[in-house]
C-alpha positions in Angstrom: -4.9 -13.4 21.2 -2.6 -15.8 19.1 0.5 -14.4 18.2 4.3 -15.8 18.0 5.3 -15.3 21.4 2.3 -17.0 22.8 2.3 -19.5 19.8 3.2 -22.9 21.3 1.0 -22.7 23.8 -2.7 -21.1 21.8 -2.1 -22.7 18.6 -5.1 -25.0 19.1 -7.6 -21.6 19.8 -6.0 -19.9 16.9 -8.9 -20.2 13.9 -5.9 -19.2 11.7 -2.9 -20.2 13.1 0.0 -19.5 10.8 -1.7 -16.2 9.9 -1.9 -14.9 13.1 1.7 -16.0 14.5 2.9 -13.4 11.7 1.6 -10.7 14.3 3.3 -9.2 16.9 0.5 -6.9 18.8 -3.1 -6.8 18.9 -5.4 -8.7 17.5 -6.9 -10.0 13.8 -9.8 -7.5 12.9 -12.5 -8.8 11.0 -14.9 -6.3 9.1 -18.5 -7.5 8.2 -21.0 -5.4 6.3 -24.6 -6.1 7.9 -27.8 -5.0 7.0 -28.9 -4.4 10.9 -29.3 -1.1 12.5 -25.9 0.3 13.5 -24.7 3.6 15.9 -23.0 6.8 14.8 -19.8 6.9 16.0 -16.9 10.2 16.4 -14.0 8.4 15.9 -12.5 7.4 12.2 -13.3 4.6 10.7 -8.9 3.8 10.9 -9.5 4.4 14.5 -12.3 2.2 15.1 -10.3 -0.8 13.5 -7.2 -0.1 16.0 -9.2 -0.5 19.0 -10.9 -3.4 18.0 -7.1 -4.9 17.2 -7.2 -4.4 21.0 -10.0 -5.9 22.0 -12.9 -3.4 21.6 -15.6 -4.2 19.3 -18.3 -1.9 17.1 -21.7 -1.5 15.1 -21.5 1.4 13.0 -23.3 3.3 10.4 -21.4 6.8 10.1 -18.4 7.4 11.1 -16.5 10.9 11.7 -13.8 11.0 8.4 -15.5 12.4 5.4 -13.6 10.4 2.7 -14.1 7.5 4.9 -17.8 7.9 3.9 -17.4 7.9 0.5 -15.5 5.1 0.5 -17.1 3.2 2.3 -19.8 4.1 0.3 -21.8 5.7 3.0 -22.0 9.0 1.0 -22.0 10.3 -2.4 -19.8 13.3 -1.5 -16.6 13.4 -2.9 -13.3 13.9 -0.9 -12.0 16.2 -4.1 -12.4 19.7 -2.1 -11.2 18.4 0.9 -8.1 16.9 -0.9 -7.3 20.2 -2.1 -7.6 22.3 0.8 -5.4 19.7 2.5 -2.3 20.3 0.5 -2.1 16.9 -0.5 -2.3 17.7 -4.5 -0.8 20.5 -6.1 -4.0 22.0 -7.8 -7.4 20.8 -8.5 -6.9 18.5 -11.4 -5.0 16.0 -9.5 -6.9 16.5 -5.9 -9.8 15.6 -8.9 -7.9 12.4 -10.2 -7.1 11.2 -6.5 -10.0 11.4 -5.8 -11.7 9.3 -8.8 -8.7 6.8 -8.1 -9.8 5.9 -4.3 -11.5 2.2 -4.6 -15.3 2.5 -3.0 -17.9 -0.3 -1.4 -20.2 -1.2 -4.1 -22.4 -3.7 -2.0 -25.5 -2.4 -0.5 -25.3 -2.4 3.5 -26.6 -0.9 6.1 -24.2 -0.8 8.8 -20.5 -2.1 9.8 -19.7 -4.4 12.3 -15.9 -3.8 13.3 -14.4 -6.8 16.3 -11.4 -9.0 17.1 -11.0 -12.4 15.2 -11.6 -13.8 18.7 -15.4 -12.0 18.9 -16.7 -12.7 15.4 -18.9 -15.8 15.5 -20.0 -15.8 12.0 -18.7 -15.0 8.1 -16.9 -11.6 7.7 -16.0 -9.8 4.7 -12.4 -8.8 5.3 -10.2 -9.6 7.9 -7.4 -7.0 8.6 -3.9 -7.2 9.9 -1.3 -5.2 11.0 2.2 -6.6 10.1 6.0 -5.7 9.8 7.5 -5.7 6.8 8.7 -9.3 6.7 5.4 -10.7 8.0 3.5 -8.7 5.3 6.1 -10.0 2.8 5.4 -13.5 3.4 1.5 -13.1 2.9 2.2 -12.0 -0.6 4.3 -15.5 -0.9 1.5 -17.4 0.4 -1.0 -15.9 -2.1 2.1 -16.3 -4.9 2.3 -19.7 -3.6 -1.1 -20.7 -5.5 -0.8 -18.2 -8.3 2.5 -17.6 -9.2 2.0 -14.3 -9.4 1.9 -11.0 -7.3 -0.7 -9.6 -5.4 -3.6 -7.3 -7.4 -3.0 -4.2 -4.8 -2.0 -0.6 -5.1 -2.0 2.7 -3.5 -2.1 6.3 -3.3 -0.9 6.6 0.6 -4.4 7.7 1.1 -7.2 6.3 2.2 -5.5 3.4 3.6 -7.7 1.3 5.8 -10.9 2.0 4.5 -9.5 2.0 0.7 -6.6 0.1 0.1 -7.2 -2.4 3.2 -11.5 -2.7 2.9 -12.7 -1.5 -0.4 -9.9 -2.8 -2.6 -10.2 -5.8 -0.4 -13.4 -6.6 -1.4 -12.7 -6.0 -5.2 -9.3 -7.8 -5.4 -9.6 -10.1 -2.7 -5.9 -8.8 -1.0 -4.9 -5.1 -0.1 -1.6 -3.9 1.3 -1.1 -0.3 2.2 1.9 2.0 3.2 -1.0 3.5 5.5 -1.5 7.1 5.2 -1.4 10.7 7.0 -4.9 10.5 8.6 -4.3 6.5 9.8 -1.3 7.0 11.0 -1.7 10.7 12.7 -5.2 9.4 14.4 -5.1 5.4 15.3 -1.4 5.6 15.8 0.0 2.1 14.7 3.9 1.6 14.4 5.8 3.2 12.3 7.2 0.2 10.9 4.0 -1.7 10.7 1.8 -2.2 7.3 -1.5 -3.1 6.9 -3.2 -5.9 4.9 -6.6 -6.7 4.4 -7.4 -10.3 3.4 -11.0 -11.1 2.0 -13.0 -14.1 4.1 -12.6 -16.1 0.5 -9.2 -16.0 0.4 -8.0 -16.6 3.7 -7.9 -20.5 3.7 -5.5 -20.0 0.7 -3.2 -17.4 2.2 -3.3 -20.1 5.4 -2.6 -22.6 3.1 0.3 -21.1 1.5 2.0 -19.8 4.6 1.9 -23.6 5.5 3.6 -24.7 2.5 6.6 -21.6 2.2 10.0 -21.4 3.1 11.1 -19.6 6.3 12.4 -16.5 5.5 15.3 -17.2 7.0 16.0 -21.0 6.5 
């Protein structure tokens, strides 16, 4: 793991460095659709993504969280009834609109491979970070460093690491979240953490930036 306290002496391993001294615990979590066989798994897609921040690695086709599988585009069922007998949305109409809102995987896959930065030996799709507020602010500098604008990100504080922080990612290239009930109830990262999903295309950019950038407190 490269991270701040351990910076001056991995900084060499680090394949990002100044992007992964912005994190205080865990690990970088790269996400790479395959088209090899994968396994059913009974943990949440959110869930699988905070072990691998410790260390753990998957291959996955299904995954236990129903709107997960529609977002990841795994099914065609939509999350609408489930929404509504949740309590999230007052009535049907909205439960309706939230649920036509969520981003979805469009490429065709198989399977989802799901490991620590450290682990992945070829090209991902998205790499995934859990930050602090400050950290996560000084992504959105790096990527406003090249375009002078802000990030192309929103969210619904649902569907958080499988839509705002993977599918959206994939769209818009960058995906920040507030996280959401089932991510936060079931993986269990901080309270006062964020994540951010950064697309393999953009990540020498973002690395670039945070290069380049003030200190936040300089």
């Amino acid at each position: 793991m490269c991270n701040r306290k351990a910076k001056s002496e991995m900084m060499s391993s680090c394949v990002y460095p100044n992007i992964e001294a912005l994190i205080d615990e865990g690990e970088p979590v790269c996400i790479t659709l395959c088209q090899d066989e994968g396994e059913t798994s009974d943990l949440l897609y959110c869930e699988l993504v905070h072990k691998a921040r410790s260390g753990e690695s998957f291959h996955i086709e299904h995954q236990r969280c129903m709107p997960g599988d529609y977002i990841l585009g795994i099914s065609e069922t939509s999350p609408v009834d489930y929404y509504l007998k949740s309590n999230r949305y007052k009535d049907m109409e909205n439960a309706q609109k939230a649920a036509i809102s969520l981003p979805r995987i469009e490429k065709v896959f198989r399977s989802i491979r799901i490991e620590p930065l450290k682990e992945n030996k070829e090209k991902f799709d998205v790499l995934l970070l859990y930050l602090k507020p400050e950290r996560a602010m000084r992504i959105i500098q790096a990527y406003a460093y090249h375009y002078g604008e802000g990030i192309p990100s929103k969210s619904i504080g649902a569907a958080s690491i499988c839509g705002d922080c993977t599918a959206r990612t994939l769209k818009m290239g960058i995906g920040i979240s507030y996280g959401c009930k089932g991510s936060r109830k079931h993986s269990g990262y901080a309270n006062e953490e964020v994540p951010i999903g950064i697309s393999y295309e953009l990540l020498k950019i973002i690395e670039e930036g945070l290069k380049n950038i003030p200190a936040t407190f300089d």
